[in-house]
C-alpha positions in Angstrom: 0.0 0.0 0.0 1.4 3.5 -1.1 1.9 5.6 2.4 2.8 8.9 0.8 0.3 10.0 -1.4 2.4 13.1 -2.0 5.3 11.2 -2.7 4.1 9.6 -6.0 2.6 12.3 -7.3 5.7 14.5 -6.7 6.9 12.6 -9.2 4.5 12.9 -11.8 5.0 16.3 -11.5 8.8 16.0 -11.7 8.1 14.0 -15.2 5.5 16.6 -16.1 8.2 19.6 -15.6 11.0 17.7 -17.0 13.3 19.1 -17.8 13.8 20.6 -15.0 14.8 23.9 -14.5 15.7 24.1 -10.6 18.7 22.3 -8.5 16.5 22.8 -5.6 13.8 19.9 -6.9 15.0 16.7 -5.9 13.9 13.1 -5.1 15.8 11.9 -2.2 13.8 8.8 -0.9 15.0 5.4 -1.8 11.7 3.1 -1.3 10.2 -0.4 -2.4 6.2 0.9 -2.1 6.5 2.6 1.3 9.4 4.8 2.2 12.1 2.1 3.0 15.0 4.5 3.8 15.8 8.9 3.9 19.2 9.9 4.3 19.3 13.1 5.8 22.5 15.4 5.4 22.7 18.7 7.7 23.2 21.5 5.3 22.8 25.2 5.0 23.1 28.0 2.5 24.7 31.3 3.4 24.6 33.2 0.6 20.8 33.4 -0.8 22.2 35.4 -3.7 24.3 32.8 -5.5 22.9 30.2 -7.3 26.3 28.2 -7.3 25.8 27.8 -3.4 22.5 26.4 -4.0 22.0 22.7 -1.8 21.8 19.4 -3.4 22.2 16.0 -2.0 24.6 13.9 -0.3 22.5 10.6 -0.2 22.0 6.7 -1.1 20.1 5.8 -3.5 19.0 2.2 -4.2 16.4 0.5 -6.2 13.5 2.9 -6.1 10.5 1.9 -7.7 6.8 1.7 -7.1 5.3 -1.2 -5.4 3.9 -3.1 -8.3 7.2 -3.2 -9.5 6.8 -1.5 -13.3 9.2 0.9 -12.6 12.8 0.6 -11.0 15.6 3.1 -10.4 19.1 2.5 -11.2 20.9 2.8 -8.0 23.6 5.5 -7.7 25.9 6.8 -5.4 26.7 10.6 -5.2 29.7 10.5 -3.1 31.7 13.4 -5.1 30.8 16.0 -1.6 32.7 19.3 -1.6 32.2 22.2 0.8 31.9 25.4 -0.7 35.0 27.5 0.3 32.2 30.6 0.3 30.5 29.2 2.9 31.1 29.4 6.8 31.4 25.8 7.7 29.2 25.2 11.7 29.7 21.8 12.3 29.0 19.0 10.2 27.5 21.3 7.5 28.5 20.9 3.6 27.6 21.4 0.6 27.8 19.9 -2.8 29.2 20.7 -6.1 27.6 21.8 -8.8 28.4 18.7 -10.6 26.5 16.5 -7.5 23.4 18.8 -8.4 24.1 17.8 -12.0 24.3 14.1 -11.5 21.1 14.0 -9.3 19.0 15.7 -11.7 20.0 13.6 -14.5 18.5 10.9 -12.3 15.3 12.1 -12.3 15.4 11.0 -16.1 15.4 7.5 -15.5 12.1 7.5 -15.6 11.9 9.3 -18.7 14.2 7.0 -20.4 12.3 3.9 -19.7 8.9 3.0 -20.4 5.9 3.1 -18.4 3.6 -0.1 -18.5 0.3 0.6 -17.5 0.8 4.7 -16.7 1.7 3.7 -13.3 2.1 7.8 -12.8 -1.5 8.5 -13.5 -3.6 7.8 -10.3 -7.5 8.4 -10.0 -10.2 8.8 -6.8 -12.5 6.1 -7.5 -14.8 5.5 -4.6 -13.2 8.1 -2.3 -10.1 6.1 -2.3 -6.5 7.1 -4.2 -6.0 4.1 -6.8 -2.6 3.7 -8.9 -2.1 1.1 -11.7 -2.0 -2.0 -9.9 -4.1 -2.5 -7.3 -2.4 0.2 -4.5 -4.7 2.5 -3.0 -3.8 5.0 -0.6 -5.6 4.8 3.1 -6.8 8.6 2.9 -10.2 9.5 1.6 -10.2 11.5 -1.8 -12.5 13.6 -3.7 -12.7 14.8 -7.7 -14.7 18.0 -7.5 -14.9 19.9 -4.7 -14.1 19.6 -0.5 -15.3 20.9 3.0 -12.9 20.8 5.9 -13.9 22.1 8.9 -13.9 21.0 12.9 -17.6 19.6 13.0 -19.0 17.0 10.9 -22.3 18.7 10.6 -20.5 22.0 9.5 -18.7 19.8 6.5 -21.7 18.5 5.2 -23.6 21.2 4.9 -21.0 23.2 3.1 -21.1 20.1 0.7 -24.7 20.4 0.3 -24.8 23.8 -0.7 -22.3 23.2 -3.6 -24.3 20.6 -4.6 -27.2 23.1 -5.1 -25.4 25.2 -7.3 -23.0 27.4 -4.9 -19.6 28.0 -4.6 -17.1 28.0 -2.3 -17.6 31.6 -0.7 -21.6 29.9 0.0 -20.6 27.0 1.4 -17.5 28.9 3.6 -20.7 31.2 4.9 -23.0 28.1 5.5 -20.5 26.1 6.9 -19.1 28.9 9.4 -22.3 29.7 10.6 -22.8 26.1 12.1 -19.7 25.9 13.4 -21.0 28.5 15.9 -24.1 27.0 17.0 -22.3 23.6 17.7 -18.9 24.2 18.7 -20.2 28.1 20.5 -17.1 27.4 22.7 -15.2 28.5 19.5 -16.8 30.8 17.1 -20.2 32.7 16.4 -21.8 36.0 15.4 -21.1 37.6 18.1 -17.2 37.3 17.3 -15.1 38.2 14.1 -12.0 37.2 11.7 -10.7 36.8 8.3 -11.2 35.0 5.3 -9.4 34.6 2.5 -10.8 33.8 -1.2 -9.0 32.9 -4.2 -11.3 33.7 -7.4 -10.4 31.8 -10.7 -9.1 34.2 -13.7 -8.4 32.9 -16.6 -5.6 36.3 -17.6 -3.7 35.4 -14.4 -2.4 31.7 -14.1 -2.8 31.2 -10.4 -6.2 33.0 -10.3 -7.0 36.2 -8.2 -7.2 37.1 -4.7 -8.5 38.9 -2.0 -9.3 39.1 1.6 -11.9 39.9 3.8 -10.8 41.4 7.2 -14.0 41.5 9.7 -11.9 41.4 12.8 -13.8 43.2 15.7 -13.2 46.5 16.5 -12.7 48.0 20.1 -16.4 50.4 21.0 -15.8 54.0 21.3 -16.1 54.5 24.2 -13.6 52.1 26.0 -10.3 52.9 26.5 -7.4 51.6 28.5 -8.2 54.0 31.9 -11.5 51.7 32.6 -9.9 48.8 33.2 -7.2 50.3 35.9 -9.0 49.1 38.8 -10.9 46.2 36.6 -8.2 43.9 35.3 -10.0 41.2 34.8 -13.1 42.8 33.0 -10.7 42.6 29.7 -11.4 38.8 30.2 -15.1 38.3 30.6 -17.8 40.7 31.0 -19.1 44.1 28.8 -16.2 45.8 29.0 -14.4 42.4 27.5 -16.9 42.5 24.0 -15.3 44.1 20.7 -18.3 44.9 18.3 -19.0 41.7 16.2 -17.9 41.6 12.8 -19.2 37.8 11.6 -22.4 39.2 10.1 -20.5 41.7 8.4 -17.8 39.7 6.9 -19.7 36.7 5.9 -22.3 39.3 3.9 -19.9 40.9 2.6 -18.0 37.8 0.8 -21.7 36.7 -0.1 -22.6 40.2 -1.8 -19.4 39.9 -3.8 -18.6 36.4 -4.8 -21.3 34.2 -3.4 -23.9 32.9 -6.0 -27.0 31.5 -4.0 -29.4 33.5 -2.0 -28.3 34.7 1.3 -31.4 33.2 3.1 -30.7 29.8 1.7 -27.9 29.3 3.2 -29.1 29.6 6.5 -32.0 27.1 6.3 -30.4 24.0 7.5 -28.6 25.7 10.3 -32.0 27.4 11.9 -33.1 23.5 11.9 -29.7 22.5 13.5 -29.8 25.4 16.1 -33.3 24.3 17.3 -32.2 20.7 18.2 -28.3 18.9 18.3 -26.5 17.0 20.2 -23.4 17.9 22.4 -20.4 16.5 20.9 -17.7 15.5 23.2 -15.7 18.4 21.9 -18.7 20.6 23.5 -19.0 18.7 26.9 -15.2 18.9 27.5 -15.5 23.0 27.3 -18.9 22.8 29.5 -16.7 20.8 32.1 -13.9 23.0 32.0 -16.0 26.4 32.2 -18.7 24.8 34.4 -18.7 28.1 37.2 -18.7 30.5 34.4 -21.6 28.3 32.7 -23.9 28.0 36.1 -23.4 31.5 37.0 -24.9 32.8 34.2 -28.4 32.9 33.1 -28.2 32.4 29.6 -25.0 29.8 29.0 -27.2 27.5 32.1 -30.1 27.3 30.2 -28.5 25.9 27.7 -26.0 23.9 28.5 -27.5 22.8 32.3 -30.6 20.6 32.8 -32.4 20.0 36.5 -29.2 21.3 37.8 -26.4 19.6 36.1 -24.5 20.4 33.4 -25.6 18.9 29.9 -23.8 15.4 28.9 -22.2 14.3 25.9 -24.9 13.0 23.0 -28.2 14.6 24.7 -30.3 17.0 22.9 -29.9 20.9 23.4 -31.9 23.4 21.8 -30.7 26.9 21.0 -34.1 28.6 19.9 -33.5 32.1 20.7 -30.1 31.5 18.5 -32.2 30.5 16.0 -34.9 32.8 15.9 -32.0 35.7 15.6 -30.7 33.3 12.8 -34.0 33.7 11.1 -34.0 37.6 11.2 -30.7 37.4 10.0 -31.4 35.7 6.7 -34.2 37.9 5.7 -32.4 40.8 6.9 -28.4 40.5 7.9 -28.2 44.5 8.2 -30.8 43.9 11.1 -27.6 43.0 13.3 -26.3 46.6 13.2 -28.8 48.9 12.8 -32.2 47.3 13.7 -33.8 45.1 16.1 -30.8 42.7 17.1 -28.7 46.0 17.0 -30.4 47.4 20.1 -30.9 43.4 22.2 -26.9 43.5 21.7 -26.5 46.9 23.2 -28.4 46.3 26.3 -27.1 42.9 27.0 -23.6 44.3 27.2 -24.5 47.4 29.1 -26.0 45.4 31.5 -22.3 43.4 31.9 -21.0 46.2 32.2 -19.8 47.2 29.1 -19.6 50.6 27.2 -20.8 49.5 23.4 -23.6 52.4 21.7 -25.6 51.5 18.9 -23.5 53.7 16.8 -20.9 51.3 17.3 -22.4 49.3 15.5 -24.0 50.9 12.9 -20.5 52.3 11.9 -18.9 49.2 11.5 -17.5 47.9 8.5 -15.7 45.1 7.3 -12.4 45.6 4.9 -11.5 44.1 2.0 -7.7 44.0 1.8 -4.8 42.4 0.0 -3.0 39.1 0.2 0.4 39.1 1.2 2.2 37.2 -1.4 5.3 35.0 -1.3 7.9 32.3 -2.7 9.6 29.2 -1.3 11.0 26.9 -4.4 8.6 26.1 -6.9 5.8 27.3 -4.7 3.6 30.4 -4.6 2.3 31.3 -1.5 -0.7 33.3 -0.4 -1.5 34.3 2.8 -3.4 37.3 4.9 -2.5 40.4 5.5 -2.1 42.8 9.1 -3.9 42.7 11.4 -3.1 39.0 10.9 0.0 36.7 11.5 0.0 35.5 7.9 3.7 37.4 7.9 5.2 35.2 10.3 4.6 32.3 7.6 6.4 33.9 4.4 9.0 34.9 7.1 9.6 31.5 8.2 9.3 30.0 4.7 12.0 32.4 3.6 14.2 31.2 6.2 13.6 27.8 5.9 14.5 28.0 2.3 17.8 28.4 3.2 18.3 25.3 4.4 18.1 21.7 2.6 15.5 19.9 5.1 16.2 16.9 3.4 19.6 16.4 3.9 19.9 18.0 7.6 21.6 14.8 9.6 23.4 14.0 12.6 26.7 11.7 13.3 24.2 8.9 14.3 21.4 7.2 12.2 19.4 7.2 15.3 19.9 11.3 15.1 19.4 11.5 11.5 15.8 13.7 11.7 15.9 15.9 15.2 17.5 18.6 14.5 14.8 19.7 12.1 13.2 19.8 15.5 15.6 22.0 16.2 15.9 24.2 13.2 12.0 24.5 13.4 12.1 26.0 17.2 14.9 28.2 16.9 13.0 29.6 13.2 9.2 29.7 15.7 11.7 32.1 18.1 12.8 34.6 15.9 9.2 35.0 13.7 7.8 35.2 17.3 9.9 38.1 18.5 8.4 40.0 15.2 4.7 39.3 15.6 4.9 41.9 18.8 4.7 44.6 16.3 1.6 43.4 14.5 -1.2 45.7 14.6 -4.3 46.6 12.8 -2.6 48.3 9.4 -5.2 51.3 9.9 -3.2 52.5 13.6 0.3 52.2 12.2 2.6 54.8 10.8 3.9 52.7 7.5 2.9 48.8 7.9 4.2 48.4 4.4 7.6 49.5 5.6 7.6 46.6 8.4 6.4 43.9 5.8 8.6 45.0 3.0 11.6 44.3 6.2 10.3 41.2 7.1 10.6 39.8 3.9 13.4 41.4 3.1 16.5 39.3 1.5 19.0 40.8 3.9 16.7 41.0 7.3 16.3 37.3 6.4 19.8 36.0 5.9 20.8 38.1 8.9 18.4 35.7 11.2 19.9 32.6 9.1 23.6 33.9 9.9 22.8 33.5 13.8 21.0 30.2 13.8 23.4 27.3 15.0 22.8 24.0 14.9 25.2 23.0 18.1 23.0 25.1 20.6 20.9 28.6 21.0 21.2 31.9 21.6 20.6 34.1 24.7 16.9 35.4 24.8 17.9 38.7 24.0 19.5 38.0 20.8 16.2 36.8 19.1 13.8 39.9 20.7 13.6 42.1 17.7 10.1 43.4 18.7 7.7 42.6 21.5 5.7 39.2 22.8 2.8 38.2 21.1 -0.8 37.6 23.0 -3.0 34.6 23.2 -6.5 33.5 22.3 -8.4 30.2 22.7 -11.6 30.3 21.6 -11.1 30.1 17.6 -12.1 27.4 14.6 -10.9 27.4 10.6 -12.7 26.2 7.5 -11.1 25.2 4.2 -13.3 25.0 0.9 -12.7 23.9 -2.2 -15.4 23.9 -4.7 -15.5 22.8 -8.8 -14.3 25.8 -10.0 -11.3 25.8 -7.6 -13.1 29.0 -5.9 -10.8 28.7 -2.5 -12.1 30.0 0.6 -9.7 29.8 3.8 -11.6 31.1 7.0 -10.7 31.9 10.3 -13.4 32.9 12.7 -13.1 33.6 16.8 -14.5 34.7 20.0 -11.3 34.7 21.5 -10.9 33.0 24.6 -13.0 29.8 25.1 -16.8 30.7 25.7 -15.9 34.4 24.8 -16.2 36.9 27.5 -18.2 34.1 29.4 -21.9 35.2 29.3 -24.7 34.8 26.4 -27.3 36.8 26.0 -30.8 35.1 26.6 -33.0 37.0 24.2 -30.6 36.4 20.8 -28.8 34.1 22.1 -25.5 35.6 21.3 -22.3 34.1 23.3 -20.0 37.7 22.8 -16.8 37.8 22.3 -13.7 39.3 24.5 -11.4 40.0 21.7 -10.2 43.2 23.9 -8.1 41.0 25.5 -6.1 40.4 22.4 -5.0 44.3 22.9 -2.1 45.8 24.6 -3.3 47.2 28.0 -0.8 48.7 30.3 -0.2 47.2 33.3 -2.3 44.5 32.7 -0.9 40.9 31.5 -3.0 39.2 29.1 -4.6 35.5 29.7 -1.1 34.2 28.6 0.9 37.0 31.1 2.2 38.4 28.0 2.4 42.5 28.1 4.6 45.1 26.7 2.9 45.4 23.4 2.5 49.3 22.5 1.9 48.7 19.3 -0.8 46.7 19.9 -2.2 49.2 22.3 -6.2 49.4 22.9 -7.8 52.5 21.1 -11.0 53.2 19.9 -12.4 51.6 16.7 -9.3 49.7 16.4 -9.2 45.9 15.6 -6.9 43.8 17.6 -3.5 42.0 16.1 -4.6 38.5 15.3 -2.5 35.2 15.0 -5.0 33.8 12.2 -2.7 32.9 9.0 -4.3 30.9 6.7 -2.0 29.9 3.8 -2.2 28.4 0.2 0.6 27.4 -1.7 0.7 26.7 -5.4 2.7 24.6 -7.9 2.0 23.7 -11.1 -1.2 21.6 -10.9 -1.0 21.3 -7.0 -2.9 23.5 -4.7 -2.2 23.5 -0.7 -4.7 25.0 1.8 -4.1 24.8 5.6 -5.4 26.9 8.4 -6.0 26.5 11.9 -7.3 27.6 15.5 -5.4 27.8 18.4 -3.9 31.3 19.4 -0.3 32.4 19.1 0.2 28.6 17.9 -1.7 29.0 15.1 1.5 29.8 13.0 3.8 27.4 14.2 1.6 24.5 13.5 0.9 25.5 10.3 4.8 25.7 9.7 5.3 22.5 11.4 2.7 20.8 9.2 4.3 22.1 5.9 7.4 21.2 6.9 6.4 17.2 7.4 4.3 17.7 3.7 7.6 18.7 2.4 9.1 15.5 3.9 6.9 13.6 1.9 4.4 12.9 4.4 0.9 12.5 3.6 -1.8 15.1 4.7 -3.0 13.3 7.4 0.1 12.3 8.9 1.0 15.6 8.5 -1.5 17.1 10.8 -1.5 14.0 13.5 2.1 14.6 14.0 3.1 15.8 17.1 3.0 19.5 17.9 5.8 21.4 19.2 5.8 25.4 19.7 8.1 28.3 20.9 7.0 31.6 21.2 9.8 33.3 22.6 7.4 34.2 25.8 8.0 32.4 28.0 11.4 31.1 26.8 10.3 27.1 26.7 9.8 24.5 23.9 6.2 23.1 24.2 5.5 19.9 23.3 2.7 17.4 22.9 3.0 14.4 25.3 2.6 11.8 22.6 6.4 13.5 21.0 8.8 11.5 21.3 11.1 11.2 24.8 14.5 11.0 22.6 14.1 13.6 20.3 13.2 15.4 23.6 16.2 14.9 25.5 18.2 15.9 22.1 17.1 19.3 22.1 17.7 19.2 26.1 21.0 19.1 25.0 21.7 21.3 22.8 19.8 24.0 25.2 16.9 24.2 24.1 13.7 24.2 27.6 11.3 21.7 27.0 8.2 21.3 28.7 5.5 18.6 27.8 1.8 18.8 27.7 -0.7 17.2 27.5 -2.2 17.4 24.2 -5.3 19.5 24.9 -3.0 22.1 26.4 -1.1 22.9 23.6 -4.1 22.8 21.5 -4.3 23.5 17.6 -6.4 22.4 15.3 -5.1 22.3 11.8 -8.0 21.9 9.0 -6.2 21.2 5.5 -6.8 20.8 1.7 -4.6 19.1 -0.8 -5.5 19.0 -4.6 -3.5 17.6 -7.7 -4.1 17.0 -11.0 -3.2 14.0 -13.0 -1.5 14.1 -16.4 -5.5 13.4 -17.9 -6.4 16.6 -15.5 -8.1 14.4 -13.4 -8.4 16.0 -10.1 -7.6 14.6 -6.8 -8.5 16.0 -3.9 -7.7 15.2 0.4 -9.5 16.5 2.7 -8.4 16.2 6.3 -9.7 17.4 9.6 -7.3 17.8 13.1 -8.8 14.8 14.9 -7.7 16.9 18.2 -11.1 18.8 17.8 -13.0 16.1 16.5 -13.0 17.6 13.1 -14.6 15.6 9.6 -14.4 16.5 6.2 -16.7 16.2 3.2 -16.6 16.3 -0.6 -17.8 14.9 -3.6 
């Protein structure tokens, strides 16, 4: 059985492309079927500039062919290594000649030179299952037109429904995000915000078009950073805690634009689902863990308590007032600014305590902005823009680039893989330290300016210059900026429909049941995304400070650590997103970085998170990761604490699609089991 989907059909794009024009493609896995054997070399690139410096491969290579046995690889040694004089030697690093490169990519013609019996590079999705010539299927699930990933099953299939009625991907994004919040409320719903990010197909532009809908919440006029002096913990929970919603807004907005079904049908199924579900597990854990916030207020206990006791896992709940807003907002969704719903919202936070007019409201707008655009090898990569933490991945991409993942080793086999571990951490430190000076673009002086650094060529070979590979640096020598703050309460959606219409969502109330009270006549759970600002004096949920950048003000939007990504190559198309607060970026890095090991999508995701954020100056790690590679890093410095897996909590939602050399498509579709998460297609 073929365990790396993306493996195989690597190669079929290798043939496709042939000849090749890069020395940074390469096939470096010897394997009979499965992935017998990698070879990993530690390597590193100094001078970005030079193409002569570029990495290749110091490897074995024996007898790779597919399982069924039609096609074999000559074997070959490459054992002509050379260091490159220009280069600063740290270690056990090296580099190959030009003529190594040479020989490798020659090897990729093997195939070419020999003949194919039964097209053993063209596979299909027959029956939701990857088939090659054969008899080999792959274990994943597969689609040919179109996908829904998102962290409810219910949420999934209704985004596939509403495809199959004639929408695209921006209608089933809108249906599918609006269920998300009336199943999983601990994460998401209308009375929060975020961003979404659409790629439109264009026929003049090869990779399409694309845009991005900020609808972030914004801070209410009247609050600033004196009325929580004497009230720290009313940035937490409470009025004072709710930023005016911007779901409604967003979501309508996309729709208006590039949505093609009616607004009010795609909110039929969900008024049904809002009026009767049953908790998931996911749901009862959050119940249990916010029980005292849940029985002391009246509107989260009539939900989620009956006769007393909290609700259990598979009984029935009804959110009827929830649904009854629903219904007013699918005849009217303007109603939830400046009409009826407008004025419930107002008073329900005033009587929490909070500050938040009507004209707050009515003067909200979400903002279409650009993508941030970027390269690493062969791909493209799109991402969002400030407020948003999309930066932090084309800044870790670009320094990753300078490195040869595939040949990093250590003097021992048993060594071969950890210190990507270690490159990873040390590369999560330094895009940390910059994050602190993400705001909402609107409040700074020149955010361009701070992007265009970022990215810069020089700003990024300066960072790969003091990354060492026998230890780490002192704090202070990564702390370009300021820390970085921490939300919870979060969920991401992926959709992929016929067209390839993309649609990458990111929607929040922050911390875990918002600012911890719903409001019984809509049945709105708010959220308290003020906590995601800068307050003096006052340490966030994650006793992170110090951010002036960041600082609260009125009408501004928060700095997010939302950054969904797509990246692009040739026929293949990569979409991942994820909830999870300031880990939202380093697990997205840490699942690309096992897809470009070859690894499927699924494996990908299920892999054990790690995560650095520079503040506090430890390594988390998932207790499932291994003790060894552990006590590795351990050694060369790094802190590591482990936790349990719910405590370093991501989920990842991703979408993988490739073509066939018939343009067949082939589509996965995975969901982060952590959350309980299914996907759907057709």
């Amino acid at each position: 059985m073929f365990k790396f989907l993306l493996f195989y059909l690597y190669i079929e794009i290798i043939i496709e492309a042939a000849p090749l024009k890069s020395k940074k493609t390469n096939l470096v896995s010897s394997a009979n079927g499965l992935l017998e054997k990698e070879t990993y070399k530690k390597t590193r690139n100094h001078d970005s500039s030079s193409d002569n410096s570029e990495l290749t491969y110091d490897k074995e290579l024996s007898n790779i062919r597919f399982e069924s046995g039609v096609v074999d690889r000559a074997s070959n040694s490459l054992d002509d290594i050379s260091t490159n004089e220009n280069n600063e030697k740290k270690g056990n690093i090296k580099t190959l000649s030009d003529k190594t490169a040479e020989a490798e990519l020659k090897q990729e013609d093997v195939l070419e030179e020999n003949p194919v019996k039964g097209d053993v590079l063209k596979p299909r999705c027959i029956d939701n299952k990857v088939y090659f010539p054969g008899g080999n299927t792959h274990e994943d699930i597969c689609f040919t037109s179109a996908a829904v990933s998102t962290e409810v099953p219910e949420s999934s299939e209704i985004g596939v429904k509403i495809l199959k009625m004639g929408g695209n991907a921006v209608d089933a994004a809108v249906a599918s995000t609006i269920c998300v919040g009336i199943v999983n409320s601990f994460s998401s719903g209308i009375g929060g915000g975020g961003f979404m990010m659409i790629r439109i197909p264009d026929e003049s532009k090869e990779n399409g078009s694309f845009t991005m809908i900020d609808f972030r919440e914004t801070a209410p006029g009247a609050l600033n950073t004196n009325l929580f002096k004497d009230k720290h913990d009313h940035i937490k929970s409470g009025g004072l805690a709710v930023g005016v919603p911007g779901e409604i807004a967003g979501l309508y907005l996309a729709h208006q634009k590039y949505g093609k079904l009616k607004w009010k049908d795609l909110f039929t199924e969900n008024i049904n689902i809002a009026k009767k579900f049953r908790v998931s597990k996911q749901l009862r854990i959050r119940i249990e863990n916010f029980k005292q916030q849940i029985f002391s207020d009246p509107g989260l206990s009539e939900i989620y308590t009956k006769n007393g006791k909290l609700v259990e896992e598979g009984d029935y709940i009804s959110r009827m007032n929830y649904a009854k807003t629903l219904e007013k907002i699918a005849k009217d969704p303007l109603s939830f600014y400046n009409g009826e719903i407008a004025d419930m919202i107002v008073k329900s936070i005033s009587d929490k305590g909070g500050v938040m007019k009507k004209e707050d409201l009515t003067r909200y707008k979400a903002i279409e902005r650009e993508v941030l655009a970027g390269k690493y090898r062969e791909y493209d990569i799109y991402t969002t823009s400030l407020p948003t933490s999309g930066l932090s991945i084309i800044e870790a991409m670009n320094i990753l680039e300078h490195f040869d993942i595939k040949e990093i080793k250590e003097d021992s086999e048993k060594n071969k893989s950890y210190l990507h571990y270690h490159l990873l951490i040390e590369i999560f430190k330094f895009i940390s330290a910059r994050r602190g000076e993400f705001a909402d673009p609107d409040f700074m002086k020149d955010p361009k300016k701070l992007v265009a650094e970022i990215i810069s060529k020089g700003y990024v070979k300066k960072i790969v210059d003091l990354i060492r590979f026998d230890g780490v640096l002192k704090d202070k020598e990564y702390r370009y900026g300021s820390p970085t703050v921490e939300d919870h309460g979060t969920t991401h959606l992926n959709v992929i429909d016929s067209d390839e219409m993309l649609v990458l969502l990111t929607s929040t109330i922050n911390l875990e049941f918002g600012a911890k009270f719903m409001d019984k006549e809509t049945g709105i759970i708010f959220n308290d995304q003020m906590d995601d600002f800068y307050v003096p004096n006052i340490l966030n949920s994650f006793d992170l400070g110090n951010m002036p950048s960041n600082i609260l003000e009125p009408y501004k939007r928060p700095f997010s650590s939302a950054s969904p990504v797509i990246l692009m190559k040739y026929n293949e198309i990569l979409m991942l997103g994820a909830a999870g607060g300031t880990r939202i970026p380093t697990s997205i890095i840490l699942v690309i970085f096992h897809l470009l090991l070859n690894k499927r999508l699924s494996d990908a995701i299920m892999e054990p998170r790690i995560h650095h954020q520079l503040f506090p100056s430890k390594t988390f790690v998932e207790d499932t990761f291994p003790i060894e590679i552990s006590d590795y890093l351990r050694n060369l410095g790094q802190v590591i604490e482990v936790s349990r897996q719910n405590s370093i909590f991501t989920s990842v939602q991703g979408i993988h699609m490739i073509k066939n050399k018939d343009g067949e498509k082939i589509i996965q579709a995975f969901s982060d089991k952590r959350k309980g998460g299914e996907s759907a297609g057709y």
